[in-house]
C-alpha positions in Angstrom: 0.5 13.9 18.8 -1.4 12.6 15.6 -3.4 15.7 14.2 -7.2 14.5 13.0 -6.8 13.5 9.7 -10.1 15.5 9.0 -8.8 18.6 9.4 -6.7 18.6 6.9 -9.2 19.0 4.1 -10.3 21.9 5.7 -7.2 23.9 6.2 -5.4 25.7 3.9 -2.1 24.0 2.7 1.0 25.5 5.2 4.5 25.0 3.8 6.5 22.3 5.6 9.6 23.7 6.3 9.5 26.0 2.9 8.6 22.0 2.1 12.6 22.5 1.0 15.4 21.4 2.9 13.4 19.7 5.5 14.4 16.2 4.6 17.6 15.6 6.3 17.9 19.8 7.8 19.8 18.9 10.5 22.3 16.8 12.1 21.2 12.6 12.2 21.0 11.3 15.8 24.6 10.1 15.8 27.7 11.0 13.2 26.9 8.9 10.1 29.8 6.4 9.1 31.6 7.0 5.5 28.7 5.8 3.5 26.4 8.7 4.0 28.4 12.1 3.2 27.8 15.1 4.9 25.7 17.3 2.9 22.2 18.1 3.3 19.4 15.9 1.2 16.5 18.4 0.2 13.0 18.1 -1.4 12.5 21.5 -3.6 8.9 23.0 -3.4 6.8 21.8 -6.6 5.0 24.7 -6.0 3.1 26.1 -3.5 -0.8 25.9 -3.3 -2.7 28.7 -3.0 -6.1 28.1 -2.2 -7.1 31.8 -2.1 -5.5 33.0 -4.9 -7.7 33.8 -8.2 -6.8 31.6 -11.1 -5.7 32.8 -14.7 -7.9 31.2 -16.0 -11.3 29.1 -15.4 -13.0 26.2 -16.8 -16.2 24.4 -15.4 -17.4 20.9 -16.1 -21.0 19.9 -15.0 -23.4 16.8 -15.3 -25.9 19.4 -16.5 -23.4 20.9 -19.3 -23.2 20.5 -22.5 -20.1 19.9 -24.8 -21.2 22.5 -27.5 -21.2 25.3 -24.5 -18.0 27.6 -23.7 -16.8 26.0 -20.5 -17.8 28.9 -18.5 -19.6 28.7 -14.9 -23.0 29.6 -16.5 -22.5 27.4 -19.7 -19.9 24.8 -18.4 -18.7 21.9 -20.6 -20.5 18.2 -20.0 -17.5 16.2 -20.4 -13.8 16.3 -19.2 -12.3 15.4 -22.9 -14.1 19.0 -23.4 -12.6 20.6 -20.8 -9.2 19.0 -21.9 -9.5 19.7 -25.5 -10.3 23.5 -24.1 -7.3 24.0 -21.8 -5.3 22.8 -24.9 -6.5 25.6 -26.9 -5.5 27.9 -24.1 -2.1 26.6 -23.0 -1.1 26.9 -26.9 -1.9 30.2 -26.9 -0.5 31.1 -23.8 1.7 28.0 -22.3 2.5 30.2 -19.3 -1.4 31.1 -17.9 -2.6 28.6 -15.4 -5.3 27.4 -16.0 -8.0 25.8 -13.8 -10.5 23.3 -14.3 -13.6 23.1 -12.0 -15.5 20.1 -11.8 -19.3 20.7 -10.2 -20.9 18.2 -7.8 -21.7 15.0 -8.9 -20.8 11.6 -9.6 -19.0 11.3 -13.5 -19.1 7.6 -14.8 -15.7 7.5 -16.9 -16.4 4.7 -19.4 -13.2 5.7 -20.9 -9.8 7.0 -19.1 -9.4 10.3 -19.5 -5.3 10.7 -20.5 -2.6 13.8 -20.3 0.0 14.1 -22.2 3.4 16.7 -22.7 0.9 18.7 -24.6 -1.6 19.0 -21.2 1.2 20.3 -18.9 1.2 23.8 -17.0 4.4 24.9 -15.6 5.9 25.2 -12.0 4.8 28.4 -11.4 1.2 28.4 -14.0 -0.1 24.5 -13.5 -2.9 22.7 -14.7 -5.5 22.3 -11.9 -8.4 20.0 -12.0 -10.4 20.3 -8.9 -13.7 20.1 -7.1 -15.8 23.3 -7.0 -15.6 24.6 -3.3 -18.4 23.2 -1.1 -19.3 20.6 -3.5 -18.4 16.7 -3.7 -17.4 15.9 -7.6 -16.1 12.0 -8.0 -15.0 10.1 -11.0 -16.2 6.8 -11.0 -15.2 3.8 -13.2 -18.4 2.1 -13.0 -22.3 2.2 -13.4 -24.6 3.7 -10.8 -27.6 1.2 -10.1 -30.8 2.7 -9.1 -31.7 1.1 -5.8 -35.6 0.9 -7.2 -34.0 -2.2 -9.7 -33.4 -4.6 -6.7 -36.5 -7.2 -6.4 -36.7 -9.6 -3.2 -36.0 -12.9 -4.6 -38.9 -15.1 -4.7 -39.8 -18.9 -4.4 -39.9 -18.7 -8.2 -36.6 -17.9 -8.2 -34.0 -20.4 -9.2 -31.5 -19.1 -6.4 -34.5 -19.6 -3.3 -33.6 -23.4 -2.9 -29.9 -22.7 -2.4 -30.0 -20.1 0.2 -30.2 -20.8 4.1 -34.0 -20.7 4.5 -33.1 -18.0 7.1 -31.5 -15.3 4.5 -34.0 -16.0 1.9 -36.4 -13.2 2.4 -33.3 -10.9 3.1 -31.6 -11.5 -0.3 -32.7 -9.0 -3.0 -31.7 -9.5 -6.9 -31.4 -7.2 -10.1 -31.2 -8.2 -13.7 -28.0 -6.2 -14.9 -28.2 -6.6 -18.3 -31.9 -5.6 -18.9 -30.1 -2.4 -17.5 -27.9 -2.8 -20.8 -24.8 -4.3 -17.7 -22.9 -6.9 -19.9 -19.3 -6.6 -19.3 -18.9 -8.5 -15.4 -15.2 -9.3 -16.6 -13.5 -12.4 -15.6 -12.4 -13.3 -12.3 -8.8 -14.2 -12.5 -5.5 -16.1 -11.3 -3.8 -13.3 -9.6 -1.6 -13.1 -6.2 2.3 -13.4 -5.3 4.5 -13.7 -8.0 1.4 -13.8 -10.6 1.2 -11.6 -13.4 -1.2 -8.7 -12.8 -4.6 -8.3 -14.2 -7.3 -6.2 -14.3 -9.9 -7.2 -11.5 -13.6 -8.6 -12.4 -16.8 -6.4 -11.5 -16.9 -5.8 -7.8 -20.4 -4.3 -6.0 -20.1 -0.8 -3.7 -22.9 0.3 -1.4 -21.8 3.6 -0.1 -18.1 3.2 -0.8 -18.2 -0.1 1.1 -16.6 -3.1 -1.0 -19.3 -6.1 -0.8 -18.0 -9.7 -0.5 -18.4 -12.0 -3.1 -20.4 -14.7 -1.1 -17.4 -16.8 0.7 -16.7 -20.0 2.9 -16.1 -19.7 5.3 -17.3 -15.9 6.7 -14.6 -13.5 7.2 -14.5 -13.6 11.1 -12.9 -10.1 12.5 -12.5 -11.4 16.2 -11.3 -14.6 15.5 -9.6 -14.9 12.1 -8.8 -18.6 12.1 -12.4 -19.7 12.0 -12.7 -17.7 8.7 -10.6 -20.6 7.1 -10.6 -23.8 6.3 -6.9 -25.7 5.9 -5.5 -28.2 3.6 -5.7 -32.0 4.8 -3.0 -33.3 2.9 -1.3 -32.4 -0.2 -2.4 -35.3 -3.0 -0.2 -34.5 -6.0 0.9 -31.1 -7.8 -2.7 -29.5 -8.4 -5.0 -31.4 -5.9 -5.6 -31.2 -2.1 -7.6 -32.7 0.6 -9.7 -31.1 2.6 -12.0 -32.1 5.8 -16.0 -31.8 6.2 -18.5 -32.0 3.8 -19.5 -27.9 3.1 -18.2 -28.5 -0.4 -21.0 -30.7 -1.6 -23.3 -27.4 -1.6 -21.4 -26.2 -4.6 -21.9 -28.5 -7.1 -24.0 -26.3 -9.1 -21.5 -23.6 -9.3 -19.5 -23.7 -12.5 -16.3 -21.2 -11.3 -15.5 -21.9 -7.5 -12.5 -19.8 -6.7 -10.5 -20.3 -3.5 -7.9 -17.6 -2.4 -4.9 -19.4 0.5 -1.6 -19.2 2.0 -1.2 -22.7 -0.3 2.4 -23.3 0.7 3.7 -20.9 3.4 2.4 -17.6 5.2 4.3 -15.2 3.1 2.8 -15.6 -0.5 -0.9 -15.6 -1.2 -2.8 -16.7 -4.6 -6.6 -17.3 -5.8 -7.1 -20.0 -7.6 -10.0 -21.7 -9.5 -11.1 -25.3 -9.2 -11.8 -27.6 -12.0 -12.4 -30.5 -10.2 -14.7 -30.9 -6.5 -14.8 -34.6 -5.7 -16.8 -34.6 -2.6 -16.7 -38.4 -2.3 -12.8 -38.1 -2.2 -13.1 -34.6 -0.3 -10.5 -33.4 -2.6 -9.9 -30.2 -5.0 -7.9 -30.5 -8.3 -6.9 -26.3 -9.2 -6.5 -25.5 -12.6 -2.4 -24.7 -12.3 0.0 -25.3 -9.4 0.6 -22.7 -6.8 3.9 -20.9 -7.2 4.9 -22.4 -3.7 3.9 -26.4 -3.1 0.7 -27.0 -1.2 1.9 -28.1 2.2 -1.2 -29.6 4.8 -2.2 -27.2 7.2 -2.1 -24.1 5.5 -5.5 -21.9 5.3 -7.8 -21.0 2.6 -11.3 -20.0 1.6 -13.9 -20.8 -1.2 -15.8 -17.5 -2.6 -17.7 -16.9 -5.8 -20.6 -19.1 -4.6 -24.5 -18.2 -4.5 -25.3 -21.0 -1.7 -22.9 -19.0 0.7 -24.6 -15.7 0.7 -25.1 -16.1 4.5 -24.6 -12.8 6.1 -25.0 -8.9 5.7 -22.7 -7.5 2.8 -21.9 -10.8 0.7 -22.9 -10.9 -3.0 -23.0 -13.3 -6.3 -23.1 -12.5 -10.0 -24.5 -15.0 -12.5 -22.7 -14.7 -15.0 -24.9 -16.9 -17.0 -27.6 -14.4 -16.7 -26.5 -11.5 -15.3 -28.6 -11.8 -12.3 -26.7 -10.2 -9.0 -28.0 -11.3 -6.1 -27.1 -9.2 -2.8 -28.1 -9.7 1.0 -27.9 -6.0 1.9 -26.9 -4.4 5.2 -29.4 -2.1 5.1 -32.5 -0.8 3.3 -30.8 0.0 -0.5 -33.0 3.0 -0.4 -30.9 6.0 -0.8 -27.6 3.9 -1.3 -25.2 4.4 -3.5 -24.8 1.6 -5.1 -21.9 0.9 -8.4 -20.5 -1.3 -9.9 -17.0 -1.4 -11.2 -16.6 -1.8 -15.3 -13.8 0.5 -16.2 -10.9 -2.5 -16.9 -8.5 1.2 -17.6 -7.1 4.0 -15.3 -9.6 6.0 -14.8 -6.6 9.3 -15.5 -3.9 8.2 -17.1 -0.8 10.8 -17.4 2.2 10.3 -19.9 4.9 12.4 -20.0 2.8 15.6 -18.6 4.1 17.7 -16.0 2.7 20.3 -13.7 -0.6 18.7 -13.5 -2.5 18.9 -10.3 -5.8 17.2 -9.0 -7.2 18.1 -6.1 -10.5 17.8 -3.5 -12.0 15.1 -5.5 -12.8 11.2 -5.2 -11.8 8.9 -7.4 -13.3 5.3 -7.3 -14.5 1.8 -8.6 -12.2 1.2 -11.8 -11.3 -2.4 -12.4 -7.7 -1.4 -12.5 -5.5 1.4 -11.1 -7.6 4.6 -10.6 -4.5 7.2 -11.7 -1.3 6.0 -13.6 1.1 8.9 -14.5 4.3 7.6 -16.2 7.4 10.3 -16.8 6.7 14.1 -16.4 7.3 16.1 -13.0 5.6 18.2 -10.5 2.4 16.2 -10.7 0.5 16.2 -7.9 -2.5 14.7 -6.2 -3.7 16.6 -3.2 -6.8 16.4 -1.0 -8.1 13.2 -3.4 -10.2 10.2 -1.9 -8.6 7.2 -3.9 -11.5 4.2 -3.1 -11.9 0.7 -4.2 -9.7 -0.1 -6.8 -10.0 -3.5 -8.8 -5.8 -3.2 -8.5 -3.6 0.6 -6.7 -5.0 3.5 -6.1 -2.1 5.4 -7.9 1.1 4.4 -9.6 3.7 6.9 -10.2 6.9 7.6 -11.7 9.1 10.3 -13.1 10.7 13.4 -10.8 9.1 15.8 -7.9 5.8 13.8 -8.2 3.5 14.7 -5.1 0.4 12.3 -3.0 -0.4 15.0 -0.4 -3.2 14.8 2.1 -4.6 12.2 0.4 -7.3 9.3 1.5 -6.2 6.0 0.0 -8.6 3.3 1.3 -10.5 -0.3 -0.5 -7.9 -0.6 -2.9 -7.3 -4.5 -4.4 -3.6 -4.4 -4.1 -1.3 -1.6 -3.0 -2.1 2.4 -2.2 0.3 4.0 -4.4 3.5 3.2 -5.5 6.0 5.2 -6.3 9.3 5.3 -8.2 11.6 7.7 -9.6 15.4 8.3 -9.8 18.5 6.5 -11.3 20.1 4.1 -9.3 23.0 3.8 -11.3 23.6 7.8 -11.9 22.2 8.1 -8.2 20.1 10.6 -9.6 17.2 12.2 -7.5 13.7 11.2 -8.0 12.5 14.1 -5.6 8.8 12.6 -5.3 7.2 12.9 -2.2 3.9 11.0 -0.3 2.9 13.1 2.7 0.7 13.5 4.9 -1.8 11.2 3.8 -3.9 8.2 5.2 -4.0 4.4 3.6 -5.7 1.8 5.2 -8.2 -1.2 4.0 -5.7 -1.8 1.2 -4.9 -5.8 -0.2 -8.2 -6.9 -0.6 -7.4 -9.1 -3.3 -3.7 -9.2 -3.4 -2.4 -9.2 0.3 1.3 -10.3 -0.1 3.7 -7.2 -0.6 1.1 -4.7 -1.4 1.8 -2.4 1.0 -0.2 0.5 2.0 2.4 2.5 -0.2 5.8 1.8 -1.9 9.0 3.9 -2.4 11.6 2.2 -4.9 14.8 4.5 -7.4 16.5 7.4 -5.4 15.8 10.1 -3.2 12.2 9.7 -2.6 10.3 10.6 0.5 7.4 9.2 2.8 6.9 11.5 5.4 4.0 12.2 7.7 1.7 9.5 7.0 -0.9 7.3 8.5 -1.1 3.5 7.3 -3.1 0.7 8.9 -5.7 -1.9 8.9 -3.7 -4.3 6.4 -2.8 -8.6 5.7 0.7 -7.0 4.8 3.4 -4.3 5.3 2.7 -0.4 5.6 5.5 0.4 3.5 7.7 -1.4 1.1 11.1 0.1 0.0 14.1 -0.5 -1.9 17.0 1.9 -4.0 18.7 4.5 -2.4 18.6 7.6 -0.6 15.1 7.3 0.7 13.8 8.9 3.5 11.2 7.0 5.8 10.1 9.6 8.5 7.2 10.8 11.0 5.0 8.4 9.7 2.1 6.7 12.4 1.7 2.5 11.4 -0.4 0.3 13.4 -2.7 -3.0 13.1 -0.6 -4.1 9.8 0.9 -7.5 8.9 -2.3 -9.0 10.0 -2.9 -12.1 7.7 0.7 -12.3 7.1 3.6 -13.8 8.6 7.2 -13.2 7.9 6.6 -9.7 7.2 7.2 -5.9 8.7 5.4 -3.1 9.1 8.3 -1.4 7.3 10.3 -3.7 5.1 12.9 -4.2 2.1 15.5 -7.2 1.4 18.2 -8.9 -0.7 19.6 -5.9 -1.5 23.3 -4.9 -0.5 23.3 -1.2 -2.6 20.6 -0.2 -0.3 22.8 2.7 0.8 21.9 6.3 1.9 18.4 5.1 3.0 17.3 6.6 6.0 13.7 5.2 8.8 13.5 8.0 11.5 10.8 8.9 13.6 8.2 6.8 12.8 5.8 5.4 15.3 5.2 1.2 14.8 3.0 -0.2 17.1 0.0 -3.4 17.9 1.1 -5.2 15.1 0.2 -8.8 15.1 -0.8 -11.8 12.9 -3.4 -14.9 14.0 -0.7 -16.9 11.7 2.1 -19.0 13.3 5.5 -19.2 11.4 8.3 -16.7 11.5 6.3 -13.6 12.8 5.8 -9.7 12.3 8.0 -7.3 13.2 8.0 -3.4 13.2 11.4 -2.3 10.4 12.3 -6.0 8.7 15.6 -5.8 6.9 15.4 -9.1 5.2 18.0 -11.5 3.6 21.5 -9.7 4.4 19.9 -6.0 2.9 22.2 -3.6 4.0 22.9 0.3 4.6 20.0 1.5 6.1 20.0 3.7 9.2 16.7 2.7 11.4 17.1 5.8 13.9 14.9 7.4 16.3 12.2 5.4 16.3 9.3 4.1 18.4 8.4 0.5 18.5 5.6 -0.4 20.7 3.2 -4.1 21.1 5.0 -5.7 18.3 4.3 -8.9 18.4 7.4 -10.3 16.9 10.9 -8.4 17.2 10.8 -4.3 16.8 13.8 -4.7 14.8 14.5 -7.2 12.4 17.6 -7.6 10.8 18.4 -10.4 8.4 22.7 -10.8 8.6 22.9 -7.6 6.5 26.1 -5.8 6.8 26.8 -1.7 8.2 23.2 -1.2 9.5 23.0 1.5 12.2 20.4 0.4 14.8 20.3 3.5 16.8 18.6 6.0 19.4 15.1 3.7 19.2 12.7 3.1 21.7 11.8 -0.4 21.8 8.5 -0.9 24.9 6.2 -4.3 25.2 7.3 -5.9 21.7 7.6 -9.6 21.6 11.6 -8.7 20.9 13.6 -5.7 20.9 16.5 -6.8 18.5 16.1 -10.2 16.2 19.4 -10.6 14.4 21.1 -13.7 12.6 24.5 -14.6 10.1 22.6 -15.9 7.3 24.4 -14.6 4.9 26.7 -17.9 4.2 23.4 -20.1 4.3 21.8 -17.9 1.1 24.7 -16.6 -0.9 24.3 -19.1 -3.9 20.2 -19.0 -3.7 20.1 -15.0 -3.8 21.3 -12.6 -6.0 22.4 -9.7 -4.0 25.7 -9.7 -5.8 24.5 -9.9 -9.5 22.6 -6.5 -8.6 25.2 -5.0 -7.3 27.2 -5.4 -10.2 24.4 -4.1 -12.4 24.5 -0.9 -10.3 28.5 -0.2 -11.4 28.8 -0.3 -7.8 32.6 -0.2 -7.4 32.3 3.1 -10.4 31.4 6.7 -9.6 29.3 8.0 -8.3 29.0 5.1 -6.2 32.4 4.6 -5.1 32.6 8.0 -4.0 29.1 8.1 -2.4 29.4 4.4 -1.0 32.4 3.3 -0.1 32.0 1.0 2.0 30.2 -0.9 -0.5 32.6 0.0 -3.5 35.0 -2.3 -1.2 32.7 -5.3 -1.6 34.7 -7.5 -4.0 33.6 -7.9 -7.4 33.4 -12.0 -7.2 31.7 -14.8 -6.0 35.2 -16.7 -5.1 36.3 -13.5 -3.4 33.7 -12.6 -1.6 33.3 -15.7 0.5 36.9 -16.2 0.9 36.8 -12.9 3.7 33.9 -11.8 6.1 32.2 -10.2 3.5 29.0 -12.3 4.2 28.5 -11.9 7.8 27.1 -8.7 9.6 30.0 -6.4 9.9 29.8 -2.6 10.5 26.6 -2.8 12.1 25.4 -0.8 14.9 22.7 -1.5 17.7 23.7 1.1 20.2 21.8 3.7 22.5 18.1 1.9 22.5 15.9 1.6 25.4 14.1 -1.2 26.2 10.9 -1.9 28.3 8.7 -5.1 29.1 9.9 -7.0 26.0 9.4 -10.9 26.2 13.1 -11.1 24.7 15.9 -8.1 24.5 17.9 -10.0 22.1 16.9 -13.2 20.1 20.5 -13.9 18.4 21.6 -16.7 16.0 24.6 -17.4 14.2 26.7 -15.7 16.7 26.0 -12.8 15.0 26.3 -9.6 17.6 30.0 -10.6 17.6 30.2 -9.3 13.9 28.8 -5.8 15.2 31.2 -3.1 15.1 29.4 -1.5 18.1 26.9 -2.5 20.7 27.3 -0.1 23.5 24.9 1.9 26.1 21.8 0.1 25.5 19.0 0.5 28.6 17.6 -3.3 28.1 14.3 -2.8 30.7 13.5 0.2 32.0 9.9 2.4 32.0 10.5 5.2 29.2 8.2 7.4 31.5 6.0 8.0 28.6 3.6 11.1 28.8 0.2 9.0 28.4 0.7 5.7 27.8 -2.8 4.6 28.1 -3.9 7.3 25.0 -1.2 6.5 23.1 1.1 9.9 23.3 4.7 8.1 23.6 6.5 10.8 23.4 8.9 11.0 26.6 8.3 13.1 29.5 11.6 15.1 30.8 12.4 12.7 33.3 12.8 9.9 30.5 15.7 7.5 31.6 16.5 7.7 27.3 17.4 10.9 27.8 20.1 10.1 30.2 21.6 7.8 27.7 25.1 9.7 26.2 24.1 11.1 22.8 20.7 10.2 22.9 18.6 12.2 20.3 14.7 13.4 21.7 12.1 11.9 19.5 9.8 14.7 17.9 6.8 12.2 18.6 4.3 15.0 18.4 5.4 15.5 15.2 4.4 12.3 13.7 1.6 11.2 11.6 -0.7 13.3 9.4 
């Protein structure tokens, strides 16, 4: 089934399918109604990567360079501006020479972004390469190395002894950052759902591990809910009560943040206190949460020196600039950074045909790679680590993320975008084969391991887990979710999917085949996690072919949307196979799904070609509640198998009656998977789904990276 993932920075790249035409190269599961035509959607090579052919051309970068040298392999360059500046000179004088970039071993501390423009762009068939020397490890890192020989045990002399646990004292080792010439920590900031977005405050690495800032209470992996405390009462717009009397250990701090779920389980901020009365047990926040504080809901205190308490937590004194750490391990050896860069670490405007590849980039304060307009870039083979915010942004055409490791990052993995919605025309990027997990540290709510939004984009092949939120968000058109592996997603969330999207009723020509959803589960009560989560009457996506499996709320979710097809899915031990309500009528006049629409030229070409059956939708308000045009018609949940779910059907709003078809469903019965207990789903011969009329076989080996 799932290939190891390590293998694939050791094998030569293999063309998928010629890469082109392999989107949607052959028939769908079941004839597709009148909003999805009959031609074939491909994804054109961006070129093919040769690993063993010679490049035109060759320039080397090395921490033992020097700036006034050639940029040959004997007398390579020092700096990468150098390298740039030289690959300039060549392109100029021959714009159709690749030309490739080597970058020796070693760890480059960026304490500037190193940015591409139109005038830094290669061609489809000559690109610019940037890439690791073969054999050797080469990371760019937006942050300062510390030598492990500057941490001191903290003594009794020490003004921080009297506020640890007696028990961690002797553990807890300090260094003075700014007699190291470390002055910039950056500010710890208001940032979550709905909040503007900022650049990230210093943050502490040991080996590529993130620290945590010293929190209360602990982080508990087994049992989540005890790593919370919850809010007593709501006492007016910007103050809560809590319970217990842990708070009166933090009087000497002077910026106690607290990150909750203040108002519901779908929309997380951090927040900092001006006000800790611990005869009142209340907190007083500096602004109101975006969603009213309601009792009950959870939260944590963190930036605090008297809760360094286990393994792995840190403080900063800002004050002083004394960091004070209660290592794992011995630091001897370690790796140990801090982030300062508050840019991208590579930032790419308008270039094209650029390509990085085999190397690590890591510990920036804000996105690690932003690349705006252009096409054909690609990242390939990268490790994208512990960002303060994404590990990559991109938009423009025929962008690639390809065997790429996306892990630590404080928000989302990558996001990408790219095509018109209103001309319908292409974006052509792709994210394949590539493996996100450990994502949302900061941010958890919608940051999803990656993002797909414009038209004709395409996540194939992927592996995405260990996540509070979704795997993948999506929204636009023509997008093609397919073969990718999610599991162990959602986790601190609830009212959330694995794969989700919502309030959208132009999301036409979107197709989520093949993909492989299972063990997803929150600790949080509320409205659940499901596997695909078409929220708030979203509707035109066909959800085909795939394998739901120990989802703890419903496999499918689908929010009242209208002329959804719901089709050929395997649906085994999930808490429900198909959730599905009316609520269109209830949220009309709170949403505006119809506003967009317009916005879109919807009922113009090419849409009312392309779309008809959402060309049709009047133009109105008045009109479109005076017919059905709210409830869920032209959707269909047909040829599904069922097994062990708590619940085949959890319907409200009478909606199933507004189905245009419902028809041979297997409710409960064993799939006959070929190894259950390893995880290989895919269906053995004598499969009862294969006995179901126009049932499709699920090319399960196929998925993942």
């Amino acid at each position: 089934m799932m290939r190891a993932f390590e293998r694939l920075f050791v094998m030569c790249f293999l063309p998928l399918c010629g890469l082109g035409g392999c989107v949607l190269d052959e028939e769908p599961a079941t004839a597709p109604d009148d909003d999805v035509t009959d031609e074939e959607e491909t994804f054109e090579p961006v070129g093919e990567l040769d690993l063993q052919a010679e490049p035109a051309d060759e320039l080397y970068v090395s921490l033992s360079g020097n700036d006034h040298n050639s940029g040959t392999v004997d007398h390579p360059f020092r700096s990468l501006e150098s390298a740039r500046d030289a690959v300039r000179e060549r392109l100029r004088a021959n714009p159709s020479r690749s030309v490739t970039v080597w970058l020796r071993a070693g760890r480059y501390e960026r304490r500037a972004t190193l940015e591409l423009g139109a005038q830094d762009s290669g061609t489809a068939s000559a690109p610019v390469v940037w890439r690791a020397y073969p054999g050797e490890r080469a990371s760019l890192v937006g942050g300062r190395l510390l030598d492990p020989s500057w941490f001191r045990p903290i003594t009794s002399a020490s003004p921080a002894w009297s506020r640890l646990d007696t028990e961690v004292r002797t553990h807890v080792v300090q260094v003075d950052l700014s007699a190291h010439g470390i002055t910039d920590y950056g500010e710890l900031k208001w940032r979550g759902f709905g909040v503007p977005a900022g650049t990230a405050a210093m943050e502490l690495f040991v080996d590529g591990v993130p620290q945590e800032l010293a929190r209360f209470p602990d982080a508990n992996s087994t049992e989540p809910k005890k790593g919370f405390l919850t809010i007593t009462s709501k006492v007016n717009a910007k103050t809560i009560r809590y319970t217990g009397d842990r708070p009166a250990r933090w009087t000497a701090d002077s910026q106690v943040w607290f990150h909750g779920l203040w108002g519901n389980t779908w929309a997380d901020e951090h927040k900092r206190a001006t006000r800790i009365d611990t005869a009142n047990h209340t907190i007083t926040f500096v602004e109101e949460p975006k969603y009213p504080f309601k009792a009950g809901q959870p939260f944590y205190a963190y930036n605090l020196l008297d809760e360094i308490t286990v393994p792995g937590e840190w403080y900063l004194d800002r004050d002083t600039g004394i960091l004070y750490l209660y290592p794992k391990t011995t630091l001897s050896g370690k790796a140990i950074v801090v982030s300062m860069l508050e840019e991208p670490l590579v930032k790419l405007s308008g270039a094209s045909h650029v390509r990085f590849q085999d190397l690590t980039f890591e510990a920036g304060r804000n996105d690690l790679v932003q690349v705006t307009g252009g096409t054909g870039v690609v990242l390939d083979g990268l490790l994208l680590r512990n960002a303060g915010r994404r590990g990559a942004t991109m938009s423009g055409t025929r962008h690639v993320v390809r065997r790429c490791e996306v892990t630590g990052t404080g928000e989302r993995g990558v996001a990408m975008q790219g095509g018109d919605r209103v001309s319908l025309a292409r974006g052509d990027n792709l994210i394949e084969r590539s493996r996100f997990f450990k994502y949302g540290r900061w941010v958890w709510m919608y940051e999803p391991g990656l993002s797909l939004h414009g038209v004709g984009n395409v996540a194939r092949k992927n592996l995405i887990y260990e996540s509070p939120h979704s795997g993948i968000l999506w929204g636009g058109n023509d997008q093609l979710i397919e073969l990718n592996e999610i599991h162990d997603v959602c986790r601190s969330a609830s009212d959330a999917g694995a794969i989700y999207s919502g309030r959208d009723w132009g999301a036409r020509g979107n197709v989520i085949r093949h993909n492989f959803i299972h063990h997803v589960s929150t600790w949080l009560s509320g409205l659940g996690v499901h596997g695909v989560y078409l929220d708030d009457t979203l509707a035109g996506p066909r959800v085909e072919g795939n394998v739901f499996y120990k989802i703890q709320g419903a496999a499918l979710k689908h929010g009242g949307g209208r002329d959804i097809r719901m089709v050929n899915n395997i649906l085994a031990k999930c808490g429900t196979g198909l959730a599905t309500d009316a609520r269109g009528p209830s949220i009309f006049d709170k949403i505006t799904v119809l506003e967009k629409l317009i916005e879109l030229r919807y009922q113009a070409e090419p849409w009312r070609t392309r779309y008809p059956k959402c060309a049709a939708i009047p133009n109105t308000k008045a009109q479109v509640k005076a017919g059905k045009w709210l409830y869920p018609e032209g959707v269909a949940f047909s040829r599904n198998l069922g097994w062990q779910n708590t619940k085949w059907q959890k319907v409200k709003g009478n909606a199933t009656s507004y189905f245009a078809e419902i028809k041979d469903n297997v409710q409960d019965q064993n799939p006959l998977f070929v190894d259950e207990a390893h995880l290989n789903l895919a269906l053995s011969p004598a499969s009862p789904a294969l006995d179901i009329p126009g049932f499709q076989a699920i090319p399960f080996d196929d998925i993942g990276p």
